[in-house]
Structures are given as structure tokens and as C-alpha cells.
KOLPA-65702 format. One record per residue: residue number from 1; residue in one letter; x, y, z of N, C-alpha, C, O in turn. Coordinates in pm, 1 decimal, always signed. Example, Ala and Ser with C-alpha at 12.3 -4.5 7.8 and 13.67 -1.06 7.14 Angstrom:
<pts>
+-----+-----+----------+----------+----------+----------+----------+----------+----------+----------+----------+----------+----------+----------+
|   n | res |       nx |       ny |       nz |      cax |      cay |      caz |       cx |       cy |       cz |       ox |       oy |       oz |
+-----+-----+----------+----------+----------+----------+----------+----------+----------+----------+----------+----------+----------+----------+
|   1 |   A |  +1319.0 |   -569.0 |   +780.0 |  +1230.0 |   -450.0 |   +780.0 |  +1320.0 |   -330.0 |   +780.0 |  +1423.6 |   -331.9 |   +846.5 |
|   2 |   S |  +1285.0 |   -225.0 |   +708.0 |  +1367.0 |   -106.0 |   +714.0 |  +1290.0 |     +3.0 |   +787.0 |  +1340.9 |   +113.8 |   +803.9 |
+-----+-----+----------+----------+----------+----------+----------+----------+----------+----------+----------+----------+----------+----------+
</pts>
This chain:
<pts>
+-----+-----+----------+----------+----------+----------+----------+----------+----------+----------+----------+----------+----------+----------+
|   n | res |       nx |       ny |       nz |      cax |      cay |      caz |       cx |       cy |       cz |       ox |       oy |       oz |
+-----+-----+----------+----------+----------+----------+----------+----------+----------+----------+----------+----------+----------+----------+
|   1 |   X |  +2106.9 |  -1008.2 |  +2915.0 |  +2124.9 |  -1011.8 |  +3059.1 |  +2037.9 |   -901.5 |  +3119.6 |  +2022.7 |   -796.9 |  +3056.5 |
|   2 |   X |  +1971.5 |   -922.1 |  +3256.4 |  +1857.0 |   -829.5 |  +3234.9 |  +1948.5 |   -762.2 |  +3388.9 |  +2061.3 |   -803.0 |  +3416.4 |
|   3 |   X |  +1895.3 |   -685.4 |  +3451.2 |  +1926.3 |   -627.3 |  +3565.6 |  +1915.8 |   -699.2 |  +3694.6 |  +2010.6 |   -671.8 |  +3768.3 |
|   4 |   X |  +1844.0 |   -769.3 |  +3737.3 |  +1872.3 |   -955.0 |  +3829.0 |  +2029.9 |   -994.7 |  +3815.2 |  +2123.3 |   -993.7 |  +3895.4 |
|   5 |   X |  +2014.1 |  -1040.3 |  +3638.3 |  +2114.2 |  -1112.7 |  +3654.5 |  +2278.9 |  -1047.0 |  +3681.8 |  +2375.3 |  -1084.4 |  +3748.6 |
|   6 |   X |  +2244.9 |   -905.5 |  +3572.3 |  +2380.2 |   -824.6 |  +3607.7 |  +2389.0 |   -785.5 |  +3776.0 |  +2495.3 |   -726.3 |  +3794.5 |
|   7 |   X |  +2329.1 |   -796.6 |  +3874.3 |  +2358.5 |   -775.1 |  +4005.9 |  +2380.9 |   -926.7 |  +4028.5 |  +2501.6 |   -909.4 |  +4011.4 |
|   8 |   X |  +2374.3 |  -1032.4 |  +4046.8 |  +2373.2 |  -1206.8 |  +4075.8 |  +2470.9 |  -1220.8 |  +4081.4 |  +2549.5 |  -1231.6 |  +4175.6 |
|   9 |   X |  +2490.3 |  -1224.7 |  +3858.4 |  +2638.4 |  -1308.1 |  +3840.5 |  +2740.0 |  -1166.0 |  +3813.8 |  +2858.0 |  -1201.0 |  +3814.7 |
|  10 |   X |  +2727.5 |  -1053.6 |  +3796.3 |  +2836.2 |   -957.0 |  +3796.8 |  +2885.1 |   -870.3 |  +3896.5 |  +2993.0 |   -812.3 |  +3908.4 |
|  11 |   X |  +2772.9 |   -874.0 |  +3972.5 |  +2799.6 |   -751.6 |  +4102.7 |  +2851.3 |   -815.9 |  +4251.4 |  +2947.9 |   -800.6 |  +4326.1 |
|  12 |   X |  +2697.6 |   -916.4 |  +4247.1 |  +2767.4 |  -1024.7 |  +4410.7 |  +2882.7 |  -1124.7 |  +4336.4 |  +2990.9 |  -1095.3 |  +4387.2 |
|  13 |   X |  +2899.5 |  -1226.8 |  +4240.1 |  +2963.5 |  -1274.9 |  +4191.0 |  +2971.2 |  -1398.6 |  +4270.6 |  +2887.2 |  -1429.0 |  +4355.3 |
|  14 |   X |  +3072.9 |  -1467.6 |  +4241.2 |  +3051.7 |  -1669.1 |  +4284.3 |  +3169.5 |  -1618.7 |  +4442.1 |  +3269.5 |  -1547.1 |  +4445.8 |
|  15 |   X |  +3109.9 |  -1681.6 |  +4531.7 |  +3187.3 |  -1703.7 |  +4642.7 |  +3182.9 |  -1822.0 |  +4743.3 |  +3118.0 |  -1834.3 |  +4847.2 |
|  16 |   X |  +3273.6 |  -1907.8 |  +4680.1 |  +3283.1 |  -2116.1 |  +4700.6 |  +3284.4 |  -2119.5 |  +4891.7 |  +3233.7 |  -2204.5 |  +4964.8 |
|  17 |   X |  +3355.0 |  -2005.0 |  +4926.7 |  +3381.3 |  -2032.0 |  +5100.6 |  +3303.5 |  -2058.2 |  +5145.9 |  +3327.2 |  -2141.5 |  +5233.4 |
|  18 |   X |  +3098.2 |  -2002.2 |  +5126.3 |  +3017.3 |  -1971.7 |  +5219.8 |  +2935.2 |  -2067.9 |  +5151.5 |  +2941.9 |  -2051.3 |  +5029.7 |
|  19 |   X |  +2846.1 |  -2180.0 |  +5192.5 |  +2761.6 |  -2286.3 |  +5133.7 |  +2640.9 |  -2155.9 |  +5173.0 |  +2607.8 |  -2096.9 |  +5275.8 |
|  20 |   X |  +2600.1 |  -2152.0 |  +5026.1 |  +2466.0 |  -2100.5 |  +5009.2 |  +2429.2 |  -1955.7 |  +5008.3 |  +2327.6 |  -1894.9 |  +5041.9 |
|  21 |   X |  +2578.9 |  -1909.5 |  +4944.4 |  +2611.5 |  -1752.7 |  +4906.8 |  +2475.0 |  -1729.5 |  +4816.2 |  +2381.3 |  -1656.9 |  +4849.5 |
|  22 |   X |  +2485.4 |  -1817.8 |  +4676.9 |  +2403.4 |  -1793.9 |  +4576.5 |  +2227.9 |  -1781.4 |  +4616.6 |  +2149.7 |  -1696.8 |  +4573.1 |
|  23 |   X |  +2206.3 |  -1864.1 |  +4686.9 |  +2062.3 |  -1865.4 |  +4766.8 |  +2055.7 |  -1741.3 |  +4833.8 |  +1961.9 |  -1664.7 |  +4811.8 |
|  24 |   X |  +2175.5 |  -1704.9 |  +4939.4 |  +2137.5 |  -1579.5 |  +5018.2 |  +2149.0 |  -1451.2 |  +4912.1 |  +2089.1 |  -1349.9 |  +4948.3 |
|  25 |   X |  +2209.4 |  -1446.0 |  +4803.8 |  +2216.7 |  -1332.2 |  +4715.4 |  +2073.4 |  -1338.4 |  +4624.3 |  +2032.8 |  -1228.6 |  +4586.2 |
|  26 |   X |  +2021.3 |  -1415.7 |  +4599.6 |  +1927.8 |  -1439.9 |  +4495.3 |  +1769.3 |  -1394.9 |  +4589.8 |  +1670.0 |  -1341.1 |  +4540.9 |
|  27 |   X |  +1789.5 |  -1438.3 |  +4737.2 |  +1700.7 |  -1382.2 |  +4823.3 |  +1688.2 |  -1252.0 |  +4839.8 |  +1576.9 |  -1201.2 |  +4826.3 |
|  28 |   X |  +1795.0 |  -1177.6 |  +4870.4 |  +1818.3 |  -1052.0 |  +4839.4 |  +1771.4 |   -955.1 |  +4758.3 |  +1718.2 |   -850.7 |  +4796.0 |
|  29 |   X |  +1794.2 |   -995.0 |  +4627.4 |  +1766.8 |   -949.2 |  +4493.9 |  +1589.2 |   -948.5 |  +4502.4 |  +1517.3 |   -850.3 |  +4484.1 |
|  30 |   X |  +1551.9 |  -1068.1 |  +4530.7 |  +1439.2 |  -1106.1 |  +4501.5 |  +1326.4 |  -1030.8 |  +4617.4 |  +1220.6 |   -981.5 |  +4578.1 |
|  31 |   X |  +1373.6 |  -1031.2 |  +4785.4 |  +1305.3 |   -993.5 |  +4874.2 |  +1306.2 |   -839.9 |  +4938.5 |  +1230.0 |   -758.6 |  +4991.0 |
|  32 |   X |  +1425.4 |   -853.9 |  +4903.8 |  +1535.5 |   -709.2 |  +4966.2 |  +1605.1 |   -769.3 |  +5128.5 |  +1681.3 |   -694.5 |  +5189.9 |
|  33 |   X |  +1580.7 |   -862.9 |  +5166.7 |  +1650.4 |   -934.7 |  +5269.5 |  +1632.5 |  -1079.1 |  +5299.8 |  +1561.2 |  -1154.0 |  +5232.9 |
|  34 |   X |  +1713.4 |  -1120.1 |  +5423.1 |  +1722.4 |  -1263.2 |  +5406.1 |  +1790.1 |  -1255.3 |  +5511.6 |  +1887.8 |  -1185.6 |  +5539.3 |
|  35 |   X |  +1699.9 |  -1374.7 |  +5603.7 |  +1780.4 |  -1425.2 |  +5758.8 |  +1869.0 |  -1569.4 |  +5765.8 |  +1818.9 |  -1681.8 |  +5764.3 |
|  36 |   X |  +1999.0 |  -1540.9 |  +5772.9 |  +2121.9 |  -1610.7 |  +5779.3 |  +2173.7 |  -1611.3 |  +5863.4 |  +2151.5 |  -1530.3 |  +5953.3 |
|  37 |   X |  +2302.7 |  -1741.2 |  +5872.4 |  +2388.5 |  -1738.2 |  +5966.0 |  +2494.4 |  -1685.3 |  +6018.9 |  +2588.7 |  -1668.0 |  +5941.7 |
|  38 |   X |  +2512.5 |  -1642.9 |  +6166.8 |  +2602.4 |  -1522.2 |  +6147.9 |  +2735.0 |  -1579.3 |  +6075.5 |  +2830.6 |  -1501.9 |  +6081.6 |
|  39 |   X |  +2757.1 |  -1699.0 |  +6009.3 |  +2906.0 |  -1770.4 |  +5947.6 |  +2894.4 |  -1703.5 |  +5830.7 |  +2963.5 |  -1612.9 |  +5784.1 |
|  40 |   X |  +2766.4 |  -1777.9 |  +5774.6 |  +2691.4 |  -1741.6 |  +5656.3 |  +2735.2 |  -1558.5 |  +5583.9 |  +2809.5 |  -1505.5 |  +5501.3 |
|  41 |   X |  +2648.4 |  -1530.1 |  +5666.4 |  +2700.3 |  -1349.5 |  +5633.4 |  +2825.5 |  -1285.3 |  +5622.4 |  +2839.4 |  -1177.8 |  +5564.1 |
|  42 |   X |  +2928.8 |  -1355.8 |  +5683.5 |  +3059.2 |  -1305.4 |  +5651.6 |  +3122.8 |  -1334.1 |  +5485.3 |  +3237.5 |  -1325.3 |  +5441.6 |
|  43 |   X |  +3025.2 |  -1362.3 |  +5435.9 |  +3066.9 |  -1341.6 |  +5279.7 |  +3031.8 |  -1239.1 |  +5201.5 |  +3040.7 |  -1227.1 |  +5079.3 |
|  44 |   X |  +2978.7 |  -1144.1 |  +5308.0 |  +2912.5 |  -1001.9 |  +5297.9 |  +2932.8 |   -919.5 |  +5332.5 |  +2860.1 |   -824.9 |  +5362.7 |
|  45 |   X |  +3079.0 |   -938.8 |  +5339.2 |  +3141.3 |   -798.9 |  +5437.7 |  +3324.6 |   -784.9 |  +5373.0 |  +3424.2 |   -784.1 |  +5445.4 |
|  46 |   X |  +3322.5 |   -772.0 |  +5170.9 |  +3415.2 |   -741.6 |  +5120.7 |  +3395.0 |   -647.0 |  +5005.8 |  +3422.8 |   -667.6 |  +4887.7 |
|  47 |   X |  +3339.8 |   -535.1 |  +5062.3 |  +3335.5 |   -434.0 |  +4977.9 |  +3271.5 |   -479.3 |  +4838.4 |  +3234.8 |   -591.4 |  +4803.4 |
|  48 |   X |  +3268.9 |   -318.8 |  +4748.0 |  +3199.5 |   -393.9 |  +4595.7 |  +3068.6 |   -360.9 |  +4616.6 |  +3043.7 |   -245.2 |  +4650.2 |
|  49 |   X |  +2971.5 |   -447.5 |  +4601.9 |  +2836.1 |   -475.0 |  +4616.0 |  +2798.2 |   -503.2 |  +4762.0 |  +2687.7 |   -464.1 |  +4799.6 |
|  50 |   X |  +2893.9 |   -579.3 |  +4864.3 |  +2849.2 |   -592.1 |  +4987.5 |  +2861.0 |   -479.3 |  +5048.3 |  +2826.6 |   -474.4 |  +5166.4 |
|  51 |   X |  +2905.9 |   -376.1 |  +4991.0 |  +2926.2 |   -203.8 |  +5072.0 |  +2739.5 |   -171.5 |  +5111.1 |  +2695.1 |   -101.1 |  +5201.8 |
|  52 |   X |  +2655.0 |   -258.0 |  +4997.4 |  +2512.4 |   -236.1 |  +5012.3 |  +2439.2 |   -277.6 |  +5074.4 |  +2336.0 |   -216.6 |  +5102.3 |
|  53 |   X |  +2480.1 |   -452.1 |  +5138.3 |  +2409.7 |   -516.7 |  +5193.8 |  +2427.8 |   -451.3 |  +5352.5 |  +2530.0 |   -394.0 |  +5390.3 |
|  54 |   X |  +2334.6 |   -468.1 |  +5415.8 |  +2317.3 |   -397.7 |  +5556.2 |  +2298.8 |   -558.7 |  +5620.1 |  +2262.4 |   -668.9 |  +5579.0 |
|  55 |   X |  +2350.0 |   -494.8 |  +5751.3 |  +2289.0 |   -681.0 |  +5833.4 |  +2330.7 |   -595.4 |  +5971.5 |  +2415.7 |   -512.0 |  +6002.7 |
|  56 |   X |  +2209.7 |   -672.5 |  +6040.5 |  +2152.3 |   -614.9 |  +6163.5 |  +2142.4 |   -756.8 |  +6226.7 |  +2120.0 |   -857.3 |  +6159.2 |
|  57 |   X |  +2167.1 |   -757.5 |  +6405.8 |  +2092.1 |   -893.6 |  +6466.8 |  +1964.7 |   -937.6 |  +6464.2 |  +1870.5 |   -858.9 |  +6473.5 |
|  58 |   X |  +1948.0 |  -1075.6 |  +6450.4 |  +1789.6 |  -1099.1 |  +6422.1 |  +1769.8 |  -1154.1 |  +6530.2 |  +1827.0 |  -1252.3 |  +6577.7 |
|  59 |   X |  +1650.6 |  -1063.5 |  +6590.9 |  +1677.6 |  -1147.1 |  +6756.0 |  +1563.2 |  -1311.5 |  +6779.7 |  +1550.3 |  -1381.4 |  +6880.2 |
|  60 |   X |  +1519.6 |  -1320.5 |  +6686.7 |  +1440.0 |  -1469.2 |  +6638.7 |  +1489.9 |  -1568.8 |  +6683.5 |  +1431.1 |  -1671.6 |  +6717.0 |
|  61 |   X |  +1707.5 |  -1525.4 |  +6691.4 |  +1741.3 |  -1679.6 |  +6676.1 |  +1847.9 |  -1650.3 |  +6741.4 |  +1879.3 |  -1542.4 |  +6791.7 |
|  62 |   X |  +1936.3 |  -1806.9 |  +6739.0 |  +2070.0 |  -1812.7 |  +6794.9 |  +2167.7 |  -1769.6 |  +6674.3 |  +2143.8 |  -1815.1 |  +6562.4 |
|  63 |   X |  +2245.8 |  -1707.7 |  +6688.2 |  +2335.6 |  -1701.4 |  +6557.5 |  +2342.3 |  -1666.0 |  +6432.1 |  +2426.2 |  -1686.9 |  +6344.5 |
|  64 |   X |  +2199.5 |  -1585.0 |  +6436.0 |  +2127.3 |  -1589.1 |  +6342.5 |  +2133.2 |  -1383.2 |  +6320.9 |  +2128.2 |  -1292.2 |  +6403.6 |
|  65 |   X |  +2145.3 |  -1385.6 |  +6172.1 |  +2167.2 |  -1213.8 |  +6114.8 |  +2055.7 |  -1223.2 |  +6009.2 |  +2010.2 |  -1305.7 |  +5929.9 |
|  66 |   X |  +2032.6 |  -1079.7 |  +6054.1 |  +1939.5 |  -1051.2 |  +5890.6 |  +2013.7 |   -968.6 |  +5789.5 |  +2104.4 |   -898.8 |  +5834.9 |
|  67 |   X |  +1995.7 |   -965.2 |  +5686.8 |  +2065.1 |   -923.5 |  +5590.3 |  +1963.4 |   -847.7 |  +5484.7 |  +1874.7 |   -919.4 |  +5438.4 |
|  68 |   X |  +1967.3 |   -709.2 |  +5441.8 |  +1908.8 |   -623.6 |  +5352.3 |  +1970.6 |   -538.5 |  +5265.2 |  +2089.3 |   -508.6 |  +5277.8 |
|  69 |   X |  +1886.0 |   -488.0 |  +5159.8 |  +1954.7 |   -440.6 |  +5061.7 |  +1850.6 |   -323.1 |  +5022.7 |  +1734.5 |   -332.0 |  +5062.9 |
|  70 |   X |  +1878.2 |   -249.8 |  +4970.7 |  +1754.3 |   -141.5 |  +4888.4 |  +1821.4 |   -123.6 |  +4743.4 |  +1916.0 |    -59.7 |  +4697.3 |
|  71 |   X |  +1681.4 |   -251.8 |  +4673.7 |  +1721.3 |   -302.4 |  +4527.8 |  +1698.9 |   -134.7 |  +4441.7 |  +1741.4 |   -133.1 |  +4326.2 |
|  72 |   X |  +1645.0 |    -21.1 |  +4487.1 |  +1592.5 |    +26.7 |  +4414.0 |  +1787.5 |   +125.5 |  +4370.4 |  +1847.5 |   +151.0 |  +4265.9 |
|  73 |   X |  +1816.7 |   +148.8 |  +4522.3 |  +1929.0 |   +207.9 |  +4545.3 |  +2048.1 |   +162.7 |  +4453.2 |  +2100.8 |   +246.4 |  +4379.9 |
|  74 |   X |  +2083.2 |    +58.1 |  +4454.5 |  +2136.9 |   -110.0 |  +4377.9 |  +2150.9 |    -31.9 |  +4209.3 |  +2238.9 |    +35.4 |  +4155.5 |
|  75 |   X |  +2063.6 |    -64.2 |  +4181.2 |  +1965.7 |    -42.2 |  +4044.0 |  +2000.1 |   +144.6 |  +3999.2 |  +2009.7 |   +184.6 |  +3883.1 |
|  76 |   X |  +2008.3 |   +198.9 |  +4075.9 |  +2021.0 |   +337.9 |  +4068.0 |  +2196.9 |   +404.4 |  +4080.8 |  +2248.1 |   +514.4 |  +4059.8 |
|  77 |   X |  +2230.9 |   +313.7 |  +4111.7 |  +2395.2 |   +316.8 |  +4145.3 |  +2459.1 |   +364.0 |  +3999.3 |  +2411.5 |   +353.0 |  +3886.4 |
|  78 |   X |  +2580.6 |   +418.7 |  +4042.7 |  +2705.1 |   +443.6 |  +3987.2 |  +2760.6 |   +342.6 |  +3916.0 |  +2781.5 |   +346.0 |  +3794.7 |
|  79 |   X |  +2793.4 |   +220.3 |  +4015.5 |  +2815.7 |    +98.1 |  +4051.0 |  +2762.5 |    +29.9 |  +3906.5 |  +2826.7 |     -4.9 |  +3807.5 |
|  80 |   X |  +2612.0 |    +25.1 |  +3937.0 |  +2555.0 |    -43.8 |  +3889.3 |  +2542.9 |    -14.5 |  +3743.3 |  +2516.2 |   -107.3 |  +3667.0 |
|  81 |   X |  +2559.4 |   +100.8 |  +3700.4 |  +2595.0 |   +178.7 |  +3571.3 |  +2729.2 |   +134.8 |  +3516.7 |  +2743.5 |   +145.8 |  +3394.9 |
|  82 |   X |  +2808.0 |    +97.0 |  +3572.7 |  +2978.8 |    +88.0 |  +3559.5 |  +2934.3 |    -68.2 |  +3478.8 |  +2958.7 |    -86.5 |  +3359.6 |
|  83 |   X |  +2868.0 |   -170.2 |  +3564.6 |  +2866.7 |   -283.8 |  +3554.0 |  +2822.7 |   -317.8 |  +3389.6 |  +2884.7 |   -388.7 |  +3310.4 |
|  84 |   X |  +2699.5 |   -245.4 |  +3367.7 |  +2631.6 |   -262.7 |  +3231.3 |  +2701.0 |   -216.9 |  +3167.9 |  +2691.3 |   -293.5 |  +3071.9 |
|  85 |   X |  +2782.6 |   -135.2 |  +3135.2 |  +2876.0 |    -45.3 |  +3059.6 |  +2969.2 |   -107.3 |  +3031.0 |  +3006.0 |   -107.9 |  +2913.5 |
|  86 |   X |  +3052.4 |   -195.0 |  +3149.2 |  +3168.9 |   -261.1 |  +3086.3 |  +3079.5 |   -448.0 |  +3023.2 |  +3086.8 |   -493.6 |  +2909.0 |
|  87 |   X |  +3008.4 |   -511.2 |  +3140.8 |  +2925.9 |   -591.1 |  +3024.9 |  +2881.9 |   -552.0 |  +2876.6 |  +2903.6 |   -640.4 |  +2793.8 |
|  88 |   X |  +2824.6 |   -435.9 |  +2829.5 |  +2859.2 |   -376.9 |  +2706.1 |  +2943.9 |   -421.4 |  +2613.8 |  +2938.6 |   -506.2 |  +2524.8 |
|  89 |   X |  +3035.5 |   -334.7 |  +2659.7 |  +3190.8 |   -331.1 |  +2589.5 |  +3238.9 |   -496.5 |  +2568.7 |  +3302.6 |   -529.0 |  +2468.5 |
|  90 |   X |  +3192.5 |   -618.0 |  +2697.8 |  +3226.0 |   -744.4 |  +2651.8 |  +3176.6 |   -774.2 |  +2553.4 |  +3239.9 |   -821.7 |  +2459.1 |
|  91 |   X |  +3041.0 |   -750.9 |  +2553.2 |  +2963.3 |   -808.7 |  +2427.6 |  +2949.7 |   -741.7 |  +2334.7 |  +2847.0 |   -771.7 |  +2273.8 |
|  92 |   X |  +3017.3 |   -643.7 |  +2281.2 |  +3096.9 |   -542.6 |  +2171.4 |  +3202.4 |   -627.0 |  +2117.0 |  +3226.4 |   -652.0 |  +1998.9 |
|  93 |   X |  +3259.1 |   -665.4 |  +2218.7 |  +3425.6 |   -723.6 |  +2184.2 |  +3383.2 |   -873.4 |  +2086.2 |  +3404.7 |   -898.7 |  +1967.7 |
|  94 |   X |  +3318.3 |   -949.7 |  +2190.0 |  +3260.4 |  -1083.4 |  +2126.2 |  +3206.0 |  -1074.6 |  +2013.1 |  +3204.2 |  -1186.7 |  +1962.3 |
|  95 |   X |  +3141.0 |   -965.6 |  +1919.4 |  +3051.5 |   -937.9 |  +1857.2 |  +3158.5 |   -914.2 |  +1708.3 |  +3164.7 |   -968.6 |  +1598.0 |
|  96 |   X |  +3237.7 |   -795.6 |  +1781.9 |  +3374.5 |   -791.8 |  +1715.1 |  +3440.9 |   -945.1 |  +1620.0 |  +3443.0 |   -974.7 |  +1500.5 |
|  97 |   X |  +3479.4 |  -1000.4 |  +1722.3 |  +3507.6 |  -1182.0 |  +1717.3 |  +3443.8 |  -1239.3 |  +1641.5 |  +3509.6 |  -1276.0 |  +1544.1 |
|  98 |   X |  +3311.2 |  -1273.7 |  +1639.1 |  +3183.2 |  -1310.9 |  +1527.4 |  +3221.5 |  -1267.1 |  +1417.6 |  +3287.1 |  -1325.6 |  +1331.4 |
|  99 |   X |  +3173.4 |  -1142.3 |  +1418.6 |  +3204.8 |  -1081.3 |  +1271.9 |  +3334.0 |  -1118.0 |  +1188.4 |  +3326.8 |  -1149.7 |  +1069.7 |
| 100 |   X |  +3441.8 |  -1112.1 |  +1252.3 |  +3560.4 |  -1155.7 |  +1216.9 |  +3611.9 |  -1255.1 |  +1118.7 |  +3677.5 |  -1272.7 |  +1016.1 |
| 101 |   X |  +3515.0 |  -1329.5 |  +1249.5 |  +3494.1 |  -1517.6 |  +1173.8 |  +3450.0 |  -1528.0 |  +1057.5 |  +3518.1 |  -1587.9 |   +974.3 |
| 102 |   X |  +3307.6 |  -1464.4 |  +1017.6 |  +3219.3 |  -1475.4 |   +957.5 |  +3274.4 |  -1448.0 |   +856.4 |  +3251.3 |  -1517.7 |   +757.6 |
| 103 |   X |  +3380.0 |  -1319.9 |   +846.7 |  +3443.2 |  -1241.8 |   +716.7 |  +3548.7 |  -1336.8 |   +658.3 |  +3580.6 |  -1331.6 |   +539.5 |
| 104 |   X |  +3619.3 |  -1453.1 |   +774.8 |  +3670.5 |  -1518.9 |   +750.8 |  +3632.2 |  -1660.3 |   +637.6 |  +3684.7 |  -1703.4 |   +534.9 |
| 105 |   X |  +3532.3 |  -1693.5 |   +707.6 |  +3431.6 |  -1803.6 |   +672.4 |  +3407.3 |  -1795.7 |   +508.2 |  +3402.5 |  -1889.5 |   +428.7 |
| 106 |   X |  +3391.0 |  -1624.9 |   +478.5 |  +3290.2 |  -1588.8 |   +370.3 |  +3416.0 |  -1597.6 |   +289.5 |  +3403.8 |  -1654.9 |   +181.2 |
| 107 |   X |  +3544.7 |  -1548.0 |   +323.9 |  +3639.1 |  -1495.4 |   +227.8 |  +3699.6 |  -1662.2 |   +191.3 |  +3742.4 |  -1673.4 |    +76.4 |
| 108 |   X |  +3705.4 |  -1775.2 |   +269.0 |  +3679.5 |  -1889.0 |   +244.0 |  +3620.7 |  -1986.6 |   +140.1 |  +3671.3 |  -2065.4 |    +60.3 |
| 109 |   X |  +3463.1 |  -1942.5 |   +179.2 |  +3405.9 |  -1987.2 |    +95.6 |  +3390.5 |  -1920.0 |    -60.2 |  +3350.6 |  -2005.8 |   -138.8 |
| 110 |   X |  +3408.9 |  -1808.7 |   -113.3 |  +3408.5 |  -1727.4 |   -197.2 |  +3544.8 |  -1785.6 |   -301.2 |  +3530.9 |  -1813.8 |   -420.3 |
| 111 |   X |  +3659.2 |  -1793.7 |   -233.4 |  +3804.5 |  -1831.2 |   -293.8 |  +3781.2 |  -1977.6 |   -352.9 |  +3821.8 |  -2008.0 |   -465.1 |
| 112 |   X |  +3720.6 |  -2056.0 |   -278.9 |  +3671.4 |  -2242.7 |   -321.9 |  +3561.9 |  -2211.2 |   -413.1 |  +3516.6 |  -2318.8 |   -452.1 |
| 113 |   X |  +3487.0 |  -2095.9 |   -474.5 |  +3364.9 |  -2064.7 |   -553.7 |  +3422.3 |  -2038.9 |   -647.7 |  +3369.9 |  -2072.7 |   -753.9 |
| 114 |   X |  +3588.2 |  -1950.3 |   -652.6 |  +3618.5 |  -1891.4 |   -783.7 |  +3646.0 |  -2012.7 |   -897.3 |  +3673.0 |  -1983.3 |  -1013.7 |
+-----+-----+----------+----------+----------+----------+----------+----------+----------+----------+----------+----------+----------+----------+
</pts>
């Protein structure tokens, strides 16, 4: 999982209310902002990771917000340290699990060998 994805799918995370959360987060990541609807943007204003996103009026349009981020800030976080650390520890645990199996598998096949 590279640092994209740990901010995507671990930091903004899935949010079904707003059609086109994933597009406006992935813009983000990718641009450092993104002009949305002011409906739109209220999926950006529950703490977490949205403590980062900034949104200002975009005066371009009707209804319309811009939304920014400073990926470098993101990336440099506490936050963002916490995130890889406990992703870590998941894929420690899983790894754990594997091995497990495997010892299982072996002690298996070894007993049907004797």
C-alpha cells in the first residue's frame, strides 16, 4: 500500500451519502484541490482527515466550493504516521495467520508422511 492509497482508502475512507466522494478525494490527493458542490462538500466537514481539507467559495459558479488540501502537510502528519503504523500491525497480524496455517498444513502433511 503506497502513501495515495493509505490517505484514499484509510484516511478519507468510503462515504455512500455523497455521490462522488471517491472522485472528489482522489482529485485531492492527486491535484491538491477540486471544485464541487456546495452538497457535495459536506462530506468534508467530519473531522479525521477532513480537519485538512480547506474549502473556500468558488466564485466561478452557482453553488459551487473549492476544496484543498496540502498533500505535503497530509504526508508529514502525526495522523498520517498513526495510519501506517496501525496498517502495519494489520499486516503483522495477517502474516501471523499465514504462518499459522502453514505450520498447520506442514504438521499435516508430515503426520500422513510418517
Amino acid at each position: 500500500m503506497n502513501s495515495k492509497e493509505i490517505v484514499l482508502k484509510e484516511m478519507f475512507g468510503k462515504n455512500e451519502l455523497y455521490a462522488g466522494y471517491d472522485n472528489i478525494c482522489n482529485k485531492l490527493i492527486e491535484n491538491g484541490s477540486c471544485i464541487t458542490t456546495i452538497h457535495a462538500s459536506v462530506g468534508f466537514k467530519n473531522g479525521g482527515i477532513h480537519n485538512f481539507v480547506k474549502q473556500e467559495p468558488y466564485e466561478d459558479g452557482i453553488d459551487l466550493i473549492k476544496l484543498s488540501i496540502d498533500k505535503e502537510y497530509i504526508y508529514g502528519s502525526k495522523m498520517f504516521e498513526q495510519y501506517k503504523y496501525f496498517i502495519l500491525e494489520r499486516k503483522r497480524i495477517e502474516l501471523d495467520k499465514l504462518l499459522s496455517e502453514v505450520e498447520e498444513v506442514q504438521n499435516f502433511i508430515n503426520e500422513l508422511t510418517q
